[in-house]
N, CA, C and O atoms as a GROMACS GRO file, in nm:
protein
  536
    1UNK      N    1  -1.082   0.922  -0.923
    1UNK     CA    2  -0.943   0.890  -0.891
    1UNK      C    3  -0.884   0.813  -1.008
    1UNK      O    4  -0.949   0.723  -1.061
    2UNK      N    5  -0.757   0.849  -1.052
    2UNK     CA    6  -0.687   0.792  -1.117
    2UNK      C    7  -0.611   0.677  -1.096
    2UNK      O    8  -0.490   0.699  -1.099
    3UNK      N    9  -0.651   0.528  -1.072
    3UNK     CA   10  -0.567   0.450  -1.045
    3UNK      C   11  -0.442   0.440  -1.035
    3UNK      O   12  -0.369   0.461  -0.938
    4UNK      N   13  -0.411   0.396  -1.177
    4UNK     CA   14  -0.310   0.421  -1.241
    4UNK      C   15  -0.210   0.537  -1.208
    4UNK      O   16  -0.097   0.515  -1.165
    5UNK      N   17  -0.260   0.661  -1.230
    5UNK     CA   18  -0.126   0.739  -1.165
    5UNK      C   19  -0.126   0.728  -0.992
    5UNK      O   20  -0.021   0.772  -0.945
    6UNK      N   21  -0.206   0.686  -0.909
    6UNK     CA   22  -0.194   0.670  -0.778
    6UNK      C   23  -0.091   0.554  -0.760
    6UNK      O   24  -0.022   0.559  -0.658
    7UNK      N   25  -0.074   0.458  -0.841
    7UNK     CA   26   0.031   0.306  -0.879
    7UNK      C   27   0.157   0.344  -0.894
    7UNK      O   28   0.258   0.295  -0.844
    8UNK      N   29   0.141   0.471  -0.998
    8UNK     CA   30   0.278   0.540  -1.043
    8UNK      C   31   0.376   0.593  -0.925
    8UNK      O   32   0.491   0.572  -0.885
    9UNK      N   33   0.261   0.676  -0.893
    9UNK     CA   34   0.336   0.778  -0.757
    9UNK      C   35   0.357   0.682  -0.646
    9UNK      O   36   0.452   0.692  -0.568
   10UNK      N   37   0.258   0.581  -0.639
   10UNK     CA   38   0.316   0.490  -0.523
   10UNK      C   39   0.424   0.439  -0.512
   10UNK      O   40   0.497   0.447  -0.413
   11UNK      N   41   0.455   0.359  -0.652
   11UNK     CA   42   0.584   0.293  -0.685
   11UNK      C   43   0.704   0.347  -0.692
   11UNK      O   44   0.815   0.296  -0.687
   12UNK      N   45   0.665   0.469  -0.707
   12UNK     CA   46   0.789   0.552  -0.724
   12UNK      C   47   0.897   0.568  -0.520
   12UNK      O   48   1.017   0.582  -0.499
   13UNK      N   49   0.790   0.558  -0.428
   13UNK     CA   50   0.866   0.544  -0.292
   13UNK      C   51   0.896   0.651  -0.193
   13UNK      O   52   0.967   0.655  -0.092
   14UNK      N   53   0.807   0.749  -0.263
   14UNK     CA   54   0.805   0.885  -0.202
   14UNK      C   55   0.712   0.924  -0.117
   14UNK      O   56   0.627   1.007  -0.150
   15UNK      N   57   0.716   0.865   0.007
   15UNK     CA   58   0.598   0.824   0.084
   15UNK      C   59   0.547   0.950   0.090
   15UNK      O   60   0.426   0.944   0.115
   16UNK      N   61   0.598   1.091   0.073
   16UNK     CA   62   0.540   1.209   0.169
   16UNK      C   63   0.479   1.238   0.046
   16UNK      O   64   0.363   1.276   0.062
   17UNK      N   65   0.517   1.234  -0.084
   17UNK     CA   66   0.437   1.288  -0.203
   17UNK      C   67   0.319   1.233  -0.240
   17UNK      O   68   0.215   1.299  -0.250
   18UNK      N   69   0.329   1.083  -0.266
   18UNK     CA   70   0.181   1.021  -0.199
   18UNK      C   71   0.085   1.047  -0.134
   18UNK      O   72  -0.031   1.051  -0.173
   19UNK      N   73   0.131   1.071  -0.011
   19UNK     CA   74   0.023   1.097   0.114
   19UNK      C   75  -0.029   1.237   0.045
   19UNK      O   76  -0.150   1.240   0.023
   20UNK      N   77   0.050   1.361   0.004
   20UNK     CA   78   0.022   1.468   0.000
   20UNK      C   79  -0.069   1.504  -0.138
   20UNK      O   80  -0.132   1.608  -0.152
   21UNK      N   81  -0.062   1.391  -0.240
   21UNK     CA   82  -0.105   1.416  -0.383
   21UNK      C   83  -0.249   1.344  -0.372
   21UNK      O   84  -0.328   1.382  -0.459
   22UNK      N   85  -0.297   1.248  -0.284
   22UNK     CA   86  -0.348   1.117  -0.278
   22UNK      C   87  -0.463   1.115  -0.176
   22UNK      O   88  -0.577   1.070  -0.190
   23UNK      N   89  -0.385   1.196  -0.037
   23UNK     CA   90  -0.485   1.136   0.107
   23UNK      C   91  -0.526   1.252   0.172
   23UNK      O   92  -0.439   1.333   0.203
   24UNK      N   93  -0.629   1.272   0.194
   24UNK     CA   94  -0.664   1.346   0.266
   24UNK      C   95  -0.598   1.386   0.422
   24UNK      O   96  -0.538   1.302   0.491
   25UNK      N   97  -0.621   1.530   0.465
   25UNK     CA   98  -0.559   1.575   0.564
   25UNK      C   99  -0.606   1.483   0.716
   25UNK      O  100  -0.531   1.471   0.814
   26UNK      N  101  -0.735   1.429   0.706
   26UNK     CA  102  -0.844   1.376   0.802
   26UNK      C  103  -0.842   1.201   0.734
   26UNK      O  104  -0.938   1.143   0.785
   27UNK      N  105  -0.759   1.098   0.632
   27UNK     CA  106  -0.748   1.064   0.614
   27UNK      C  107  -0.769   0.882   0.748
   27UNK      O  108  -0.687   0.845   0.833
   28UNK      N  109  -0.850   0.841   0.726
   28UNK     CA  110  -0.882   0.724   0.838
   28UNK      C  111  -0.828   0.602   0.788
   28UNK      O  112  -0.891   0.563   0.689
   29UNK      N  113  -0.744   0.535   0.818
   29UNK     CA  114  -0.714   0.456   0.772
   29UNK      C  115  -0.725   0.321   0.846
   29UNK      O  116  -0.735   0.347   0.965
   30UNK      N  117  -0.727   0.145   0.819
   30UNK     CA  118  -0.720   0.078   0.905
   30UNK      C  119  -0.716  -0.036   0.832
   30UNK      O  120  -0.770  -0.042   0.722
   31UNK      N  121  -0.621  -0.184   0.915
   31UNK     CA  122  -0.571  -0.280   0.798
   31UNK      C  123  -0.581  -0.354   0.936
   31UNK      O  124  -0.488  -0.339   1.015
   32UNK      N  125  -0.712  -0.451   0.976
   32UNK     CA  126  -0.693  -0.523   1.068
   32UNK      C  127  -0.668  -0.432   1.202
   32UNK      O  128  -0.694  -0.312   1.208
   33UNK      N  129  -0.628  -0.487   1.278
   33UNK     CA  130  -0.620  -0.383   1.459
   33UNK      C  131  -0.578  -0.268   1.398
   33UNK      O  132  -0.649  -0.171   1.428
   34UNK      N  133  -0.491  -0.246   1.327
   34UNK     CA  134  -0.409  -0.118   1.303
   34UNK      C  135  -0.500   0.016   1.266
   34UNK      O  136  -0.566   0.009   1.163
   35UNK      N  137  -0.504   0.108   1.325
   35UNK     CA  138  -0.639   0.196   1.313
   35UNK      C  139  -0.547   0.318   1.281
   35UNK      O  140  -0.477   0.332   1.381
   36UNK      N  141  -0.514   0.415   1.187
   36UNK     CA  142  -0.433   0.517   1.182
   36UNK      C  143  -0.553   0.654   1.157
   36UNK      O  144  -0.663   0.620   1.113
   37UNK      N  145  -0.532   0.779   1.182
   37UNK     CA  146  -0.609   0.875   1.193
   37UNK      C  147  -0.520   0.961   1.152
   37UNK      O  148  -0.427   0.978   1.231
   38UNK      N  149  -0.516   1.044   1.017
   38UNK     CA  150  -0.471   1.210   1.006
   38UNK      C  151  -0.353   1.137   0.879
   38UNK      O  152  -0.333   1.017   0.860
   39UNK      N  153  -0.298   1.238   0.815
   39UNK     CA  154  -0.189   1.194   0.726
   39UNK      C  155  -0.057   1.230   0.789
   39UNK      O  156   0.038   1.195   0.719
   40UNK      N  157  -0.026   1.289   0.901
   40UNK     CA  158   0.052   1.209   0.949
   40UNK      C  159   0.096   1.093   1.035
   40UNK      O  160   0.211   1.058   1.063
   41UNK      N  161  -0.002   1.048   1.066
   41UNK     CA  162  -0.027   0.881   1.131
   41UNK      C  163   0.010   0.829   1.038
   41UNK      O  164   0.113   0.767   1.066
   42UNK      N  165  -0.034   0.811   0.875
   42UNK     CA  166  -0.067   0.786   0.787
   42UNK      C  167   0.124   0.806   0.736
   42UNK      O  168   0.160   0.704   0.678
   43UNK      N  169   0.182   0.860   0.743
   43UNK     CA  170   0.274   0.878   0.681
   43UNK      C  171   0.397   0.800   0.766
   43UNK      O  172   0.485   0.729   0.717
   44UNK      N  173   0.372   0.844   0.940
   44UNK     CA  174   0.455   0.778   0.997
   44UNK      C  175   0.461   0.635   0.960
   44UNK      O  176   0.569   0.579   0.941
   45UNK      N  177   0.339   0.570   0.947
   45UNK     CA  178   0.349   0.429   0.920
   45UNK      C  179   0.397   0.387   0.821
   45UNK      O  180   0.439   0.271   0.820
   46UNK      N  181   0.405   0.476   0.700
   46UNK     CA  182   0.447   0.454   0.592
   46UNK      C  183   0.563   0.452   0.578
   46UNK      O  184   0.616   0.379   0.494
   47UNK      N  185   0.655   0.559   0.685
   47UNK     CA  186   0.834   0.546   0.675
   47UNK      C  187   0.880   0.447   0.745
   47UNK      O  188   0.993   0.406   0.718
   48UNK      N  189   0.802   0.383   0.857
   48UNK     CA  190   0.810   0.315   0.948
   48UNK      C  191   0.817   0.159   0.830
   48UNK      O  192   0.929   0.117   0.801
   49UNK      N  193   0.724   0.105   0.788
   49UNK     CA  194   0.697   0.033   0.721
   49UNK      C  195   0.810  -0.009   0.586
   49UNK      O  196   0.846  -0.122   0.551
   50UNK      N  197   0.849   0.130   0.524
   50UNK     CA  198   0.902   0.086   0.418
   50UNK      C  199   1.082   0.118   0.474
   50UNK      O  200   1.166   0.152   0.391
   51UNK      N  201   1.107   0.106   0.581
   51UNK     CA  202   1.279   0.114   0.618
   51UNK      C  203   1.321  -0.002   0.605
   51UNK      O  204   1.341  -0.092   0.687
   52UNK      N  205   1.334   0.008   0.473
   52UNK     CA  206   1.439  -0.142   0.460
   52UNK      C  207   1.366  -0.235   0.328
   52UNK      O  208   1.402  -0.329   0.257
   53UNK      N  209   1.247  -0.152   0.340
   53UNK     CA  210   1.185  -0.222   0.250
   53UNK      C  211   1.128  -0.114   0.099
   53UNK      O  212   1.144   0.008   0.097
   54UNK      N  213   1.074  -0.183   0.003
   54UNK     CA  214   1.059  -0.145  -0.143
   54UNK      C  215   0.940  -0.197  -0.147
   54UNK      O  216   0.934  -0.318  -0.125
   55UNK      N  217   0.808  -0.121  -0.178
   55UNK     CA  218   0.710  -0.192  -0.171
   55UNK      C  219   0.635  -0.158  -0.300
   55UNK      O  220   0.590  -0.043  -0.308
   56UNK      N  221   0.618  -0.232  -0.390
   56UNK     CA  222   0.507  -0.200  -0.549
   56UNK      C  223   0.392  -0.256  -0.585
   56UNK      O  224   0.388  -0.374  -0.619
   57UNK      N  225   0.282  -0.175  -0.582
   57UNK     CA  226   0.191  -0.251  -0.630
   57UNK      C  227   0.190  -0.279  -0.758
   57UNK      O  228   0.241  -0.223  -0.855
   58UNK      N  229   0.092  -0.422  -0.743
   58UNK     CA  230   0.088  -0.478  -0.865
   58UNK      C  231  -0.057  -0.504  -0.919
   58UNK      O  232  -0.082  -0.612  -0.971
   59UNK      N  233  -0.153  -0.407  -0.907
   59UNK     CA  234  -0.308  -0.469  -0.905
   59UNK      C  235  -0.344  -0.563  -1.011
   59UNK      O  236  -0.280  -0.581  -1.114
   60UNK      N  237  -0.454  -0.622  -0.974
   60UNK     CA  238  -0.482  -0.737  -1.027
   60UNK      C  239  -0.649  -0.676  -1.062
   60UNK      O  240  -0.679  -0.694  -1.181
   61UNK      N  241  -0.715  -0.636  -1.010
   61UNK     CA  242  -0.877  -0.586  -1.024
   61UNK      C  243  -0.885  -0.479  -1.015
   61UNK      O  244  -0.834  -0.466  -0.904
   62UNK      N  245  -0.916  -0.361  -1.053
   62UNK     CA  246  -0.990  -0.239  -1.014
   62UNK      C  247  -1.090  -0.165  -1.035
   62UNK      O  248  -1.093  -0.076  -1.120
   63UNK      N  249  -1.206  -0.202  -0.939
   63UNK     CA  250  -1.318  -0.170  -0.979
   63UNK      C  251  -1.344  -0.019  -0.938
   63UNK      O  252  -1.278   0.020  -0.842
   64UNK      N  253  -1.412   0.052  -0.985
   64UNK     CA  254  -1.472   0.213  -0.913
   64UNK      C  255  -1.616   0.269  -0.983
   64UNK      O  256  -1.657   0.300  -1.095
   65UNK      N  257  -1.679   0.262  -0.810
   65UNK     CA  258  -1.813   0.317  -0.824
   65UNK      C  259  -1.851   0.449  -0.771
   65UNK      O  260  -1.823   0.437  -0.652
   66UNK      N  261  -1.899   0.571  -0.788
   66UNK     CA  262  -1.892   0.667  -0.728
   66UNK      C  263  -1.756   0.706  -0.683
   66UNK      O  264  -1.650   0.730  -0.742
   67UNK      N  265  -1.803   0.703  -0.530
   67UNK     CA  266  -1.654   0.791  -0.481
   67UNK      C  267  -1.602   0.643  -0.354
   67UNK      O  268  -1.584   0.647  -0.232
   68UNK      N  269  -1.591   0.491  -0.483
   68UNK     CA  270  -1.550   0.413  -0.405
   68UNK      C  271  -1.492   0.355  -0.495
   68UNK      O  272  -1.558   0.312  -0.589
   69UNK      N  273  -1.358   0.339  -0.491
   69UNK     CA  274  -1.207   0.225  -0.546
   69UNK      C  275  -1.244   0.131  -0.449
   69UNK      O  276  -1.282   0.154  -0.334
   70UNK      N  277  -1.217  -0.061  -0.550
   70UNK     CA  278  -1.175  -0.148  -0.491
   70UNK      C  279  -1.093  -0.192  -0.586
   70UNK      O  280  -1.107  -0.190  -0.708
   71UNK      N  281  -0.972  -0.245  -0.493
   71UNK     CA  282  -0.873  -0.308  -0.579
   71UNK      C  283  -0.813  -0.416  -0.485
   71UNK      O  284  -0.783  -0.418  -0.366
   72UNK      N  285  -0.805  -0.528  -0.609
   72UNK     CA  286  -0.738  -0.673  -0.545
   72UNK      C  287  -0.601  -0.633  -0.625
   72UNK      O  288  -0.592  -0.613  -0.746
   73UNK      N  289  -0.486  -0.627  -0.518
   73UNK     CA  290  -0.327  -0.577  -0.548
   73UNK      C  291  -0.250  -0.735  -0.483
   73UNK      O  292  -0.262  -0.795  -0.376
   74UNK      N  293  -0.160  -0.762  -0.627
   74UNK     CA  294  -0.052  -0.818  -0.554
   74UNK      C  295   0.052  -0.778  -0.514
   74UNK      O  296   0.135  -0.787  -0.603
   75UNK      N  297   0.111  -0.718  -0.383
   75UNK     CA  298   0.209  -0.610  -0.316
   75UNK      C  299   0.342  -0.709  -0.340
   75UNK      O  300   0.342  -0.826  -0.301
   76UNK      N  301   0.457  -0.646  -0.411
   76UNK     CA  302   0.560  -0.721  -0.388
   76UNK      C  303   0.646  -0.618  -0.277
   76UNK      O  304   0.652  -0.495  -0.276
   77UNK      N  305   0.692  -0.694  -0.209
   77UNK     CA  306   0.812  -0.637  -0.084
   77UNK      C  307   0.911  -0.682  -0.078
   77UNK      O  308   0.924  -0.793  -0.025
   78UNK      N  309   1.025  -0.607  -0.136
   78UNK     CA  310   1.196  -0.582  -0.182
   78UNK      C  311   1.276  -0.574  -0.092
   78UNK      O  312   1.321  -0.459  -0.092
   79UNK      N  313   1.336  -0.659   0.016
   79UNK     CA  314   1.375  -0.571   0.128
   79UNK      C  315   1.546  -0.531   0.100
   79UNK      O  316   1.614  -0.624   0.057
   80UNK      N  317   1.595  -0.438   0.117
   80UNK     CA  318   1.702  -0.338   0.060
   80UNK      C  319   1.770  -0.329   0.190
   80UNK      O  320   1.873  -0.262   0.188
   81UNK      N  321   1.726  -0.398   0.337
   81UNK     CA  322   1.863  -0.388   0.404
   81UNK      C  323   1.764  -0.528   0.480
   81UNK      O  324   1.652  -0.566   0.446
   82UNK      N  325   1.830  -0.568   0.562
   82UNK     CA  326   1.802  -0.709   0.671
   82UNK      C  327   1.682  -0.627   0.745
   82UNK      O  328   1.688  -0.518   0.802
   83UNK      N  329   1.540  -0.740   0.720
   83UNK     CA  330   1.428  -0.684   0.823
   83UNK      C  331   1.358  -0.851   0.888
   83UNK      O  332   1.249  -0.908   0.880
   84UNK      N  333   1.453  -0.872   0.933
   84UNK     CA  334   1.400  -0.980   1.058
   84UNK      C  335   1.275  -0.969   1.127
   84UNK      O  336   1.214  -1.070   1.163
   85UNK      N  337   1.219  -0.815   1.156
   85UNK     CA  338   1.104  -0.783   1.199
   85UNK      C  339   0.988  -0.761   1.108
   85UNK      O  340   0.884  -0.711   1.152
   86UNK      N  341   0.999  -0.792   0.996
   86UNK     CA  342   0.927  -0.753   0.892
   86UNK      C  343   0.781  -0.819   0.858
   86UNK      O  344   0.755  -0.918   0.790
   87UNK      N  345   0.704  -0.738   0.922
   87UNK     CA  346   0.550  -0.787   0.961
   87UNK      C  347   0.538  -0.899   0.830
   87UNK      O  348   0.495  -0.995   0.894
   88UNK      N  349   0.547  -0.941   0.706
   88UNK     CA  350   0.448  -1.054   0.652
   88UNK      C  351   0.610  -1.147   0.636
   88UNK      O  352   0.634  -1.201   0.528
   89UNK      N  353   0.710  -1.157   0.748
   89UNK     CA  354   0.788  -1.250   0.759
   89UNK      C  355   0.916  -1.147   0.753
   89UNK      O  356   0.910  -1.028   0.723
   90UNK      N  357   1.056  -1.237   0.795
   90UNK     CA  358   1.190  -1.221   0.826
   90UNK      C  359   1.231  -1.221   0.619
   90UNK      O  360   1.206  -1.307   0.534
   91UNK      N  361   1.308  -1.067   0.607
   91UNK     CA  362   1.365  -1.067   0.496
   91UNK      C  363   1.488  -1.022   0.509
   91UNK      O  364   1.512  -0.930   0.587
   92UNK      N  365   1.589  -1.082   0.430
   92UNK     CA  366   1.743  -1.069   0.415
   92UNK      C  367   1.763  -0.972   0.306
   92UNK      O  368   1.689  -0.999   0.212
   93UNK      N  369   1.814  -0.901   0.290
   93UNK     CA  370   1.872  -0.808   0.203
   93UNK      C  371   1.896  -0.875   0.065
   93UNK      O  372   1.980  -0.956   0.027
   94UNK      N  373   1.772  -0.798  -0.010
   94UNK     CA  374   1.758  -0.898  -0.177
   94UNK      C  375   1.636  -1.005  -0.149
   94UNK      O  376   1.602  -1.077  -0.242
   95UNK      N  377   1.580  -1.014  -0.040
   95UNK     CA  378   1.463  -1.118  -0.109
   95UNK      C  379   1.361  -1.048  -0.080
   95UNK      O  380   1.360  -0.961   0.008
   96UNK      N  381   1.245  -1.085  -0.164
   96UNK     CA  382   1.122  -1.037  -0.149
   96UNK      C  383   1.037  -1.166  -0.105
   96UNK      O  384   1.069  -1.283  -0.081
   97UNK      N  385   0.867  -1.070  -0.105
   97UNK     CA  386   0.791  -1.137  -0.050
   97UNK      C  387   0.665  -1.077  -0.146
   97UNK      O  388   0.670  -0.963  -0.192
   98UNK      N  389   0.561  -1.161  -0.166
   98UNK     CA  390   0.448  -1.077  -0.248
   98UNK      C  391   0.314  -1.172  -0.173
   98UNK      O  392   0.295  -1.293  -0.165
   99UNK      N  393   0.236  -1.051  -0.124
   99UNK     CA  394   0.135  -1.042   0.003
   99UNK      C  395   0.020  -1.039  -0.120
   99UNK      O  396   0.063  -0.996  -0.227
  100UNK      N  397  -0.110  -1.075  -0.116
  100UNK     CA  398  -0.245  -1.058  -0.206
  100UNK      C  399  -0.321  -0.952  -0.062
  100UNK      O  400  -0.342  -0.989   0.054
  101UNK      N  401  -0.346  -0.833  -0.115
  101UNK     CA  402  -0.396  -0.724  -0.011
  101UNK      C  403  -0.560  -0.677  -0.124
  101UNK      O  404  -0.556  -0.665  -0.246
  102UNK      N  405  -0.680  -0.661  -0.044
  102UNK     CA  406  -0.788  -0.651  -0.097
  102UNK      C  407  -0.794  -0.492  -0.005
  102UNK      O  408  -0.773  -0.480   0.116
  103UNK      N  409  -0.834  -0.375  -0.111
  103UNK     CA  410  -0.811  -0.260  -0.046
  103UNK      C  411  -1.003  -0.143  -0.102
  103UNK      O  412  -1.057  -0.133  -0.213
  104UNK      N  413  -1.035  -0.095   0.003
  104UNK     CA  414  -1.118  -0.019  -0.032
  104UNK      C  415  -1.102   0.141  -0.017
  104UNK      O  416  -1.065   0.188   0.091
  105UNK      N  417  -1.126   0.211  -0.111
  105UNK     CA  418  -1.073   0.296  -0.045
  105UNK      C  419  -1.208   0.411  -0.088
  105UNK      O  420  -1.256   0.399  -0.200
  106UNK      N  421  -1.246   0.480  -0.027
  106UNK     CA  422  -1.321   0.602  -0.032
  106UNK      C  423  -1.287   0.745  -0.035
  106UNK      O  424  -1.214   0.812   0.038
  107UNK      N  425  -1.360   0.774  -0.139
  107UNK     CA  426  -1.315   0.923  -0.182
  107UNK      C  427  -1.362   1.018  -0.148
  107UNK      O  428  -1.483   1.003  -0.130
  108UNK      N  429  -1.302   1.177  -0.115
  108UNK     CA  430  -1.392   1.281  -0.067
  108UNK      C  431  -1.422   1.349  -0.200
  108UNK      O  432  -1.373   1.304  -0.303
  109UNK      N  433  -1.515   1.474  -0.200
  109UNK     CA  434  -1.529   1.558  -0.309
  109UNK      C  435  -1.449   1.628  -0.392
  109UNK      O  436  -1.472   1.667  -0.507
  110UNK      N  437  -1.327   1.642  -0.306
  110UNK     CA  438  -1.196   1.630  -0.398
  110UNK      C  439  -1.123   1.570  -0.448
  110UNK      O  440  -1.013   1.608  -0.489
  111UNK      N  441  -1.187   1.422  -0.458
  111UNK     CA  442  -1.097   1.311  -0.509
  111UNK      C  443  -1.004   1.211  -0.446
  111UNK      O  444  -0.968   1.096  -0.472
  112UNK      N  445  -0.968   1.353  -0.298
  112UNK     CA  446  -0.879   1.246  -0.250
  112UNK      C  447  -0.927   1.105  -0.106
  112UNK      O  448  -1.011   1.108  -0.016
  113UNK      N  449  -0.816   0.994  -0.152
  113UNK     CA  450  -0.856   0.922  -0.025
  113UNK      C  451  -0.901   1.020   0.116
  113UNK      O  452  -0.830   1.108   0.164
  114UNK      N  453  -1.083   0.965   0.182
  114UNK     CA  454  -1.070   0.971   0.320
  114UNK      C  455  -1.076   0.856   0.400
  114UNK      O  456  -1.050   0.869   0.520
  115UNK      N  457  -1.108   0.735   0.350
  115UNK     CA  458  -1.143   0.631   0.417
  115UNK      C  459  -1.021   0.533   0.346
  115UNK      O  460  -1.050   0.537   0.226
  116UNK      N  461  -0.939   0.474   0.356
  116UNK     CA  462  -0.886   0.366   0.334
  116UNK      C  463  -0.860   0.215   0.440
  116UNK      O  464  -0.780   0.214   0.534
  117UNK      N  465  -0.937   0.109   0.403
  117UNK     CA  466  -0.945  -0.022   0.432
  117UNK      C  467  -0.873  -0.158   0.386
  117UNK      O  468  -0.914  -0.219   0.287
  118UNK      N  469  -0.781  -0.197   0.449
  118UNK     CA  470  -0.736  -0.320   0.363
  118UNK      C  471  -0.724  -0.439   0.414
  118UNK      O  472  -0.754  -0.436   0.533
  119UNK      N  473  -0.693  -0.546   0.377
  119UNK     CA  474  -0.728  -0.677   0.418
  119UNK      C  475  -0.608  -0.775   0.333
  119UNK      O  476  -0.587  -0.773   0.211
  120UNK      N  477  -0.542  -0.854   0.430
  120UNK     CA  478  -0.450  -0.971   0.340
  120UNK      C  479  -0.457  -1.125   0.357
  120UNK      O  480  -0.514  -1.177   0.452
  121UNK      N  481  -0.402  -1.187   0.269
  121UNK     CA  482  -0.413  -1.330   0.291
  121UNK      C  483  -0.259  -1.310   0.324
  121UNK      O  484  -0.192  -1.208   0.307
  122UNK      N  485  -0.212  -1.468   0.391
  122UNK     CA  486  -0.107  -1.477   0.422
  122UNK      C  487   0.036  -1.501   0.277
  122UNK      O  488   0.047  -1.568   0.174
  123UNK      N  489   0.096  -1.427   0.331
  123UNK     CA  490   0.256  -1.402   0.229
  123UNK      C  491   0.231  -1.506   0.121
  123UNK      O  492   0.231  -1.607   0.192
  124UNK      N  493   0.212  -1.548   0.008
  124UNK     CA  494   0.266  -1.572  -0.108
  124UNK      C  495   0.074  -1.658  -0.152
  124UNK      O  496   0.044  -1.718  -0.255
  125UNK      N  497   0.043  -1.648  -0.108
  125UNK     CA  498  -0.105  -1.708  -0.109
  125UNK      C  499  -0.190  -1.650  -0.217
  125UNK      O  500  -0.263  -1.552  -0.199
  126UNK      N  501  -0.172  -1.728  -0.354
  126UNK     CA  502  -0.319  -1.651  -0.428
  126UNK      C  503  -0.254  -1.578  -0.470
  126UNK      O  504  -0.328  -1.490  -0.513
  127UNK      N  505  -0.117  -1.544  -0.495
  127UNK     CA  506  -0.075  -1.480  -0.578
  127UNK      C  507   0.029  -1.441  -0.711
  127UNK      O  508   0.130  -1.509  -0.728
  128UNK      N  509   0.012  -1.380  -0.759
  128UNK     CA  510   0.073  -1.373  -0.944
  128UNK      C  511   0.280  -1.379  -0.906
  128UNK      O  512   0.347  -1.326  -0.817
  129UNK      N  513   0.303  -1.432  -0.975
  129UNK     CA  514   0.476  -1.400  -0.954
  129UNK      C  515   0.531  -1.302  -0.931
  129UNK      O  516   0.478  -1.202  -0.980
  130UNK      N  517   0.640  -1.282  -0.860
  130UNK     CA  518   0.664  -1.135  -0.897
  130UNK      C  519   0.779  -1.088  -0.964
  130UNK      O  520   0.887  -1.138  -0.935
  131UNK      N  521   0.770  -0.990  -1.057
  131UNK     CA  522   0.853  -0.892  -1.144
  131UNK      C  523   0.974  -0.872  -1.065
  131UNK      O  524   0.984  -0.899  -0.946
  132UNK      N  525   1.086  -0.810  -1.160
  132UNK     CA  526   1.235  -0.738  -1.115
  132UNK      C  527   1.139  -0.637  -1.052
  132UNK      O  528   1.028  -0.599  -1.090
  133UNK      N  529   1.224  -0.599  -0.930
  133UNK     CA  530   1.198  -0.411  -0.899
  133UNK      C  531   1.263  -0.346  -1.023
  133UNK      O  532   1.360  -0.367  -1.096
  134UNK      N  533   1.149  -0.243  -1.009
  134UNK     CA  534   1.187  -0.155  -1.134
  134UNK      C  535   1.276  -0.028  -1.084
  134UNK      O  536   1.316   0.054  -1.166
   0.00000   0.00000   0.00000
């Protein structure tokens, strides 16, 4: 797996091109209770997640062994309309938030994610400043 262009295409905000370039069809995903199954579980959460919001990674580590990525990412989150509900806190239109997320992710024989795992500390904790959105 290509980090780096997986960062690219992420950042770029095109949740369905992602999922489709990136994750497998059988794709398992899970971040704490949240347990998602298939890429479109996987995708719903992803439109669900980013309405209102701009989300870029910023990794900080990336290690890869076999057909296993780990990466320590500092996630910055842009929010682009009012998200009061906005799981790592209440954002107003123009402020961000930058989450430290520890992510594993496992690869099939084609490269792409089947297993993805992630884990966070709480909102601004342990982590690097964050950049203009690009």
């Amino acid at each position: 797996m290509d980090y780096d262009m997986y960062i690219a295409e992420f950042n770029k905000g095109d949740d369905a091109a992602l999922v489709e370039r990136f994750f497998a069809k059988d794709i398992h995903f899970q971040s704490g209770p949240r347990v998602l199954q298939g890429a479109k579980e996987l995708l719903d959460f992803l439109h669900w997640a980013h309405d209102g919001i701009r989300e870029i990674i910023r990794a900080q580590l990336v290690l890869q062994e076999g057909n296993h990525v780990f990466a320590e990412i500092d996630m910055d989150f842009h929010a682009t309309r009012d998200r009061p509900d906005f799981t790592f806190g209440a954002l107003k239109q123009g402020e961000s938030t930058t989450v430290k997320f520890f992510v594993i992710y496992t690869l099939g024989d084609d490269g792409k994610i089947v297993e993805l795992k992630a884990s966070t500390w709480p909102p601004k904790v342990g982590v690097t400043p964050a950049g203009k959105l690009p």
